[in-house]
N, C-alpha and C positions, 0 to 999 in steps of 0.2 A: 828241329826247332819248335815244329807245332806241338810235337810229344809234348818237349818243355815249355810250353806255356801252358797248356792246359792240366801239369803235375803244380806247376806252381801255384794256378787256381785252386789247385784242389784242395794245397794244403792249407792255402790261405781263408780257406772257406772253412775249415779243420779247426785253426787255430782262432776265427772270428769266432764261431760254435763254443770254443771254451770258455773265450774269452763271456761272452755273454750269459754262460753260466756259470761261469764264477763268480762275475757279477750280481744273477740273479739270489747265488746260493749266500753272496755276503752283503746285500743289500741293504735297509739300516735307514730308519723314517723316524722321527720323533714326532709324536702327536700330542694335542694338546687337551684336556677335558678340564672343562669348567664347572667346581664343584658348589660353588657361591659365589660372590661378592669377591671375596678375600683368598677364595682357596683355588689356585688351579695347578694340576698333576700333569706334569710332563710322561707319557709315556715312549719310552725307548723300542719301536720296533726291529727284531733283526730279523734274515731269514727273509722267504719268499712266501707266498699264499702255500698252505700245505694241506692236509688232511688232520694234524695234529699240531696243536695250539700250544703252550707253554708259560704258564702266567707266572714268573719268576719276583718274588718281594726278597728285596737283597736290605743288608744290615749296613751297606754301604754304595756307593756311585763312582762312576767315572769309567774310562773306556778300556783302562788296565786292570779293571778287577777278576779274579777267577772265575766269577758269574759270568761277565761276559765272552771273557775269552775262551772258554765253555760251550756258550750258547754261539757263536760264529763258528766252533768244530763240528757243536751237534746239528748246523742248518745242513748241512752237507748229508747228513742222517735223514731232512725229512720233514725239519721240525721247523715251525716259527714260532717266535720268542716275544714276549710283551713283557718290560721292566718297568713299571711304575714309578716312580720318582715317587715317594709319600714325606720324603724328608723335606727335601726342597721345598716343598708349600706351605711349610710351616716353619722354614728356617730354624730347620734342628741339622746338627751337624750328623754325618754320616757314621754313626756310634750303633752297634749290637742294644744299648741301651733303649734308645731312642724311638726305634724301631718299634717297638714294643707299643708307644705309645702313642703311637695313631690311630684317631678315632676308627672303631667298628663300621660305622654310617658308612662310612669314606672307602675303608677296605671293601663292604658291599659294591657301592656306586661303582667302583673300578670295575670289580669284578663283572658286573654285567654290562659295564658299557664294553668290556671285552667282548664280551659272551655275543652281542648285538651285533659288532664291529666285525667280526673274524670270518673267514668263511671254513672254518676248520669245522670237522664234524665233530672232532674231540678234543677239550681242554683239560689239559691238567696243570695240576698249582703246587709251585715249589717254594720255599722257603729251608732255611737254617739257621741253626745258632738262635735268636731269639727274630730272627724274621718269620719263624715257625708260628711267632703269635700269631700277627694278622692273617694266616693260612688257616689256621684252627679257628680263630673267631669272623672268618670266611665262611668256613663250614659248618658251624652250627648256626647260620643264621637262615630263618624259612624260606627264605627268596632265595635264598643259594641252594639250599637243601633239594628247591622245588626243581632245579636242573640238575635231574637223575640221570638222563640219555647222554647230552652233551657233554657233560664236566666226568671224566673220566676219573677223577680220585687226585689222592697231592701223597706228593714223595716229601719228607720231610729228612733234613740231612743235618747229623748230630742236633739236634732239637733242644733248645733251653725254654721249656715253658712252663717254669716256674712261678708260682705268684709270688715266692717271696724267696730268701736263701736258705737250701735247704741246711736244718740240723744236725748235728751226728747221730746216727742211731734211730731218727727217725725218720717215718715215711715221708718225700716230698710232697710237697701241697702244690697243686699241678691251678695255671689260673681257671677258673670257672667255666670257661666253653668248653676245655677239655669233656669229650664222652656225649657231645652232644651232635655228633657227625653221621651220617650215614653213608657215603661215601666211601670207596676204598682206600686205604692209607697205607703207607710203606714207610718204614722209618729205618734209616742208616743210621748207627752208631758208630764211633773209634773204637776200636777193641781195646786201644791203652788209655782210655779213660776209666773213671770209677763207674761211672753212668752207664758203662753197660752190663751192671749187676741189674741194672732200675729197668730194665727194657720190657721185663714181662710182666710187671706193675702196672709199668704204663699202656702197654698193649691192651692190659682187660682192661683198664680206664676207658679209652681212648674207642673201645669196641661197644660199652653200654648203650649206647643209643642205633645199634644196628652194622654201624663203619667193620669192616670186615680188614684184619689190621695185621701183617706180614713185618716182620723187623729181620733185620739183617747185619753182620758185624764188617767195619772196613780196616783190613787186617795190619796192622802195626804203626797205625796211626792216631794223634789226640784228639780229641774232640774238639770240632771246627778248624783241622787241621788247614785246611781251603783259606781260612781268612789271617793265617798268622805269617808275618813277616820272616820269621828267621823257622826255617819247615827242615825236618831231619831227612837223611835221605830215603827212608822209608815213604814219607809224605811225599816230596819232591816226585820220587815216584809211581805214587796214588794218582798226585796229580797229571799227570800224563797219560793217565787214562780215566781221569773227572768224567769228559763224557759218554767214554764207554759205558763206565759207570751208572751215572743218570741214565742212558739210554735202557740199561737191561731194569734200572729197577719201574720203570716207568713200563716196561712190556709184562712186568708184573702185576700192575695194577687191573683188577677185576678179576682176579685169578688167585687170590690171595686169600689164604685157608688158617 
C-alpha cells in the first residue's frame, strides 16, 4: 500500500510537470503600447521568455490564423512571439492591402519597444505577402539599423513589396526602402508562382545597402499559400510543417551567402 502511494505521488508530480509546461510553452499576454493620443497597438504575446524573440507583422488578426497557430507550434521549439496589432489602431480592416499602409514612425516605435521589452538575446522579424512592407521599412530605418547584435535578420515569406502593380515584361518597381537594409534576410517564395523568376532581382536589390540576402523555393505551393482559404493539397501539406519551416529558415539567418 505504501509502494502505492508513493507511485501515485510520483506520477502525479510527473503529470503537474507537464502540465505547467505546457502551460508555460502556450502562454499568451496582450500588451498594450501607447503611441499618441489617438493611436494605441495591442501587442499579442505567445510563448515563454526564451533566448530568441520573433516579431511577427501579419496582413491579418484573430486567434485562428496560420500566424498564430504557427507561433503556439513554434513556442515548443524555443521561441517567443510578439504580434502587433497595427490594423486595429487605426481601424483598417484586416486586408494584405492595408497592412502596407502603416506609418513607418509606428512600425519603428514597435519595433524597439520590443527590442526594450524582451529579455531574448535575439530578435528576428517576420512578415509576408504585403506585411513584408513594414519589415522592410523596419529595416532600413537608422534606429533599427543601429541594433546589429540583437536583431538577428527577418525571414520574409512569399513577399509583395511592390510599390505599384507590376507590368508585363517589365522589371517590378520594388517600394523605396527596399536595399536599404543591412541585416540578414531570407526570403521564401511558391515555386508555382510567377514571382519566383523575380527572386534574384530582388535578392541583388535587397543586398545593396550591405543585407546579406539567402532566398529559397517552397515546393508546390502559390504564393501566400498560408493565407488563402481554399489551399491544394500540396499547400495543405506545406502547412503542416509552416513551423518547421520558419524554424530552419530562421537558423539560417547570419549564415547566408
Amino acid at each position: 500500500m505504501l509502494l502505492f502511494r508513493h507511485l501515485f505521488a510520483i506520477v502525479m508530480l510527473l503529470l503537474f510537470g507537464m502540465m505547467v509546461s505546457v502551460g508555460t510553452v502556450s502562454a499568451e499576454e496582450t500588451l498594450s503600447l501607447e503611441i499618441n493620443e489617438d493611436t494605441e497597438i495591442e501587442i499579442l504575446k505567445i510563448g515563454a521568455p526564451s533566448s530568441q524573440a520573433v516579431i511577427w507583422f501579419a496582413c491579418n488578426q484573430g486567434a485562428e490564423t496560420a500566424e498564430y497557430q504557427t507561433a503556439r507550434k513554434m513556442a515548443s521549439l524555443g521561441y517567443q512571439f510578439y504580434f502587433p496589432d497595427m490594423l486595429s489602431a487605426h481601424f483598417l480592416s484586416p486586408t494584405p492591402s492595408n497592412i502596407a499602409r502603416v506609418p513607418t514612425d509606428e512600425v519603428v516605435v514597435v519595433i524597439e519597444h520590443i527590442l526594450k521589452q524582451t529579455t531574448a538575446e535575439q530578435v528576428i522579424l517576420v512578415g509576408g505577402a504585403r506585411a513584408a512592407v513594414p519589415v522592410i521599412k523596419g529595416l532600413a530605418e537608422p534606429s533599427v539599423k543601429a541594433h546589429k547584435d540583437k536583431i538577428k535578420g527577418a525571414v520574409l515569406i512569399t513577399p509583395r513589396i511592390n510599390q505599384k502593380s507590376p507590368e508585363p515584361g517589365a522589371e517590378p518597381v520594388y517600394i523605396s526602402e527596399v536595399g536599404r537594409s543591412s541585416h540578414p534576410i531570407v526570403v521564401l517564395e511558391g515555386e508555382r508562382t510567377p514571382n519566383r523568376w523575380g527572386l534574384p532581382l530582388l535578392k541583388t536589390r535587397l543586398s545593396r545597402s550591405g543585407s546579406t540576402v539567402a532566398t529559397d523555393l517552397i515546393k508546390g505551393v502559390r504564393g501566400y499559400f498560408y493565407l488563402r482559404e481554399e489551399k491544394t493539397p500540396a499547400e495543405e501539406a506545406a502547412m503542416e510543417h509552416f513551423d518547421q519551416l520558419i524554424h530552419e529558415q530562421i537558423q539560417k539567418l547570419g549564415t547566408t551567402s
